[in-house]
N, C-alpha and C positions, 0 to 999 in steps of 0.2 A: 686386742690382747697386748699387753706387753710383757717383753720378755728381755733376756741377759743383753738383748741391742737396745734394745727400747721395743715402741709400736712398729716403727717403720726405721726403715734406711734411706736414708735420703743421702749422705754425703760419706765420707771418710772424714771430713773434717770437723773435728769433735769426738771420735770413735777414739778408745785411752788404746793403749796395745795391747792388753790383756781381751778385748772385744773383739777386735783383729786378728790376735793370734785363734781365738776359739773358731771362729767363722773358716781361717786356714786350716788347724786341726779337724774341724769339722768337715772338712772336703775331702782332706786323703782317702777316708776309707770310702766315700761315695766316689771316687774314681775307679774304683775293684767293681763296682754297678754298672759302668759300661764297658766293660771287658765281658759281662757273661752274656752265655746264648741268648737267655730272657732277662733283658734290661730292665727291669722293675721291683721297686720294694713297693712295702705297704705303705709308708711312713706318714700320707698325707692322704690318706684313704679315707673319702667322704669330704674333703674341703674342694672348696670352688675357687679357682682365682683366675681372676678376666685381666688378658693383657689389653691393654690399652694406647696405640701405641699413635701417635700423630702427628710423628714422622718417622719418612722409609728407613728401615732397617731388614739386614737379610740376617748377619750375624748376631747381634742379641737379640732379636726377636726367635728365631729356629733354637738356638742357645735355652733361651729362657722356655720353651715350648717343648725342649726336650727334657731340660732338666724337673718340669713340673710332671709331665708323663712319667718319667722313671720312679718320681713318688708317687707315684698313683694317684695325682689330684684329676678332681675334673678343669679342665679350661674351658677359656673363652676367649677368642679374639676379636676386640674392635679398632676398625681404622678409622680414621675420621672421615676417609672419602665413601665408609659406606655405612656413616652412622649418620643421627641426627645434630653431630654439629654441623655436619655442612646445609644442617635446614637453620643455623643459628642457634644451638641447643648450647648455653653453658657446660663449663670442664665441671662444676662441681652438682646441675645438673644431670649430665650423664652418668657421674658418679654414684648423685645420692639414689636414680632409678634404680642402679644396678645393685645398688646397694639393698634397695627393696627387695630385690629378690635371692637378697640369702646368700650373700658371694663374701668371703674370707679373705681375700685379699688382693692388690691392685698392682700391677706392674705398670708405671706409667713411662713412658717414653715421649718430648713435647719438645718445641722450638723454645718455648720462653724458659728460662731462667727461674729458678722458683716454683717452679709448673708445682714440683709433687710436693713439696714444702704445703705449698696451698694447699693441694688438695688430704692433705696428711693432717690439715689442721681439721677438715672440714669433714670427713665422715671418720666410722667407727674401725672398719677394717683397716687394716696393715696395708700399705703402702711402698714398693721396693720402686725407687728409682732408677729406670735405666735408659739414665740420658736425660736431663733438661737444660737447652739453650748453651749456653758456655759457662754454666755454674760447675757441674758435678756427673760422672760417669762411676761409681761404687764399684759395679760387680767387675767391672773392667779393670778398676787399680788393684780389686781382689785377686784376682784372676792375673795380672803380671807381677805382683808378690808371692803369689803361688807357687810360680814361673820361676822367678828367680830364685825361690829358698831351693826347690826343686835342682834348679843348676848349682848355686853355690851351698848349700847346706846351710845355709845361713841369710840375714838381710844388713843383720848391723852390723857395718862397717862397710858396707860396700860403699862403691864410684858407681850411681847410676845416672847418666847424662839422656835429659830429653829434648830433643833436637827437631828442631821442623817448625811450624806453626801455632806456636805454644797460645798464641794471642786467641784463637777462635777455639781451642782446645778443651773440652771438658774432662778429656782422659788427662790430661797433662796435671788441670786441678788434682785430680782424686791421686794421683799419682804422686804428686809433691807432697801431698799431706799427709797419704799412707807411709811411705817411703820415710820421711823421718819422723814421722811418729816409730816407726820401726828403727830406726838407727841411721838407718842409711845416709850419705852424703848425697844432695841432688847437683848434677848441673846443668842449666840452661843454656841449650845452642840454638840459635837462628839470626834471620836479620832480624835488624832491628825495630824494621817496619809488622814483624810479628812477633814482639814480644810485648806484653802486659806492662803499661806503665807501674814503676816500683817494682817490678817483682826480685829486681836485686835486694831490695830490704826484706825479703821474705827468711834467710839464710842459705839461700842457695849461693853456688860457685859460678860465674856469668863467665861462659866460653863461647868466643867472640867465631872464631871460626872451626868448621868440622874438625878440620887436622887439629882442631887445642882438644875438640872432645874426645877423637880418638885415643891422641897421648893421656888424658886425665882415667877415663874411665871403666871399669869393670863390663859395663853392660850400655849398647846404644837404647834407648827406646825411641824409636823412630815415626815422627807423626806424620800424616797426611794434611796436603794442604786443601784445606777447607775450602776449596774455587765457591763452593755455592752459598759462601758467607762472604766472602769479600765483593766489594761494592767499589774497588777504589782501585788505583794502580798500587795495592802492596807490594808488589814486585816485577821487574824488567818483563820476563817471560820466563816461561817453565824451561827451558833450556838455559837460560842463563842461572836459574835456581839449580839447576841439575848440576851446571857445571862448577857453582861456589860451594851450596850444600848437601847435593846428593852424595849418597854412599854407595861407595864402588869398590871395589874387588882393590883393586889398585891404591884406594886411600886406605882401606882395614892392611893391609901388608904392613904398614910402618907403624900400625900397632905395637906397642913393647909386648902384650900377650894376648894369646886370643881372646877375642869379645863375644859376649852373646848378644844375640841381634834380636830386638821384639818389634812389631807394632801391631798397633790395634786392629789394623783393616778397616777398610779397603784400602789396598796398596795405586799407589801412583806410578808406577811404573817405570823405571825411568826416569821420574820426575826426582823422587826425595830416595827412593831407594830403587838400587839395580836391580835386573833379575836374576844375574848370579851372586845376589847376596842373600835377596830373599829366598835363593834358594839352597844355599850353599851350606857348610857345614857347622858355620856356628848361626845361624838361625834357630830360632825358637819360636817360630811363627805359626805355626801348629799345631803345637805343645800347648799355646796359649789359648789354641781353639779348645783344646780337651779338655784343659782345666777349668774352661769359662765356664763347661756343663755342670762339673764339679764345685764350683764356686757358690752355682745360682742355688743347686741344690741346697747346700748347707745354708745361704742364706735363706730359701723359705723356711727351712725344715726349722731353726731356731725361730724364725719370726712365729713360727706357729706355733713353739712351744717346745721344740721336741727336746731332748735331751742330748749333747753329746756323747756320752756312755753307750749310746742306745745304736749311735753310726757306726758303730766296731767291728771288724771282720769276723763273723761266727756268731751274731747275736741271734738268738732262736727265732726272735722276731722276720728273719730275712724269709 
């Protein structure tokens, strides 16, 4: 089916703002969904969508598994450790099986780059991206745009600086793309041994150490470093990363105003951020769990057709 996204979402990049904005409009009121006793609409009552996911995740996969339950779809989840690729079965194999039997649409989650691209080209159902390789993370740049309109009332115009490991980053893609597609200013902090050759010609502001991010920006978004994608000496050791780029109580003080603090998860500890920031008072790390529920919803619920009009507080439908 296609619909006001298209078939599938595969990236942020290419999405115009008016697509963006509906997917964020779309979410506020399915967030009032999990504040009640019985967490469920009808909205997706009768559709099948099989996660598919091949590699580990805790947060969007529970994320993605709640927010389809809340619409009353039926799921499905396969791993790859307990499907038929690990007998050698093709991605678009196991797709088009599953496809035989009557399934609406694919959550794919995959190490390669492209993973759902492919597979979006290659069967009929709908396809949501969640996670392939170091290309693209959607529901996640949704989900800390959400975050921040939430904090700031607004996106355009902000100072949002993404800091950490931008180079093995898939959230940092969808994140730069969203973000000024929306207005927003980006800027990029880390060494230099993790950032993406070129990515200063992108339009972003290239801030060379933490303390430049802190002074520039509205909001940190704080990434995790990638240990099970580096293959090289990227950097001295995690204590010496701690001590150049990690976020600490002590560096946000000379803030000129207070910052809202995101990142995706899993946290390092320690490493890229403390634990009295992640847990301190301007974190939004939380927040960004809630909204991902609220996110994912709105993305099926249009992928499959539904209406916006239709997600509104009081619709007789609920």
């Amino acid at each position: 089916m296609t619909t006001a996204l298209g078939k599938d979402l595969i990236g942020l990049e290419g999405l115009t703002r008016a697509q963006i904005e509906l997917i964020l409009d779309t979410a506020e009121p399915f967030k009032e969904v999990s504040e009640r006793p019985i967490k469920k609409v009808p909205a997706l009552r009768g559709k099948t969508i099989v996660n598919l996911f091949f590699e580990p995740s805790t947060r969007t996969r529970i994320s993605f598994e709640f927010a389809e339950k809340r619409l009353s779809a039926d799921t499905v989840n396969v791993a790859s450790s307990g499907s038929s690729v690990s007998k050698g079965e093709t991605l678009v194999d196991t797709a088009r099986n599953l496809e035989a039997m009557r399934i609406d649409m694919v959550v794919i989650r995959h190490g390669s780059s492209g993973a759902a691209q492919f597979l979006g080209n290659r069967i009929r159902s709908n396809v949501v991206n969640a996670g392939d390789g170091q290309h693209e993370h959607p529901t996640q740049g949704l989900l800390d745009l959400l975050t921040l309109r939430d904090e700031f009332g607004k996106i355009e115009g902000l100072k949002v600086a993404i800091c950490g490991d931008v180079l093995h980053s898939r959230v940092a893609r969808s994140n730069l793309w969203g973000l000024r597609t929306m207005g927003a200013e980006v800027g990029i902090c880390g060494p230099a041994s993790l950032l993406p050759r070129g990515i200063s010609e992108l339009g972003v502001t290239m801030l060379p150490r933490i303390e430049d991010a802190i002074q520039w920006a509205d909001a940190l978004n704080i990434l995790r470093l990638q240990l099970e994608r580096m293959h090289a000496g990227f950097i001295p050791s995690l204590r010496e990363y701690n001590r150049v780029f990690g976020v600490s109580t002590e560096r946000l003080a000379q803030a000129p105003k207070p910052l809202r603090i995101l990142h995706p998860g899993p946290m390092n500890r320690g490493v890229e951020i403390d634990s009295d920031v992640a847990d301190g008072p301007h974190s939004v790390i939380l927040p960004q769990v809630t909204n991902g529920v609220a996110v994912r919803m709105a993305v099926l619920y249009l992928l499959a057709g539904g209406s916006p009009e239709w997600a509104t507080p009081g619709s007789d439908d609920r």
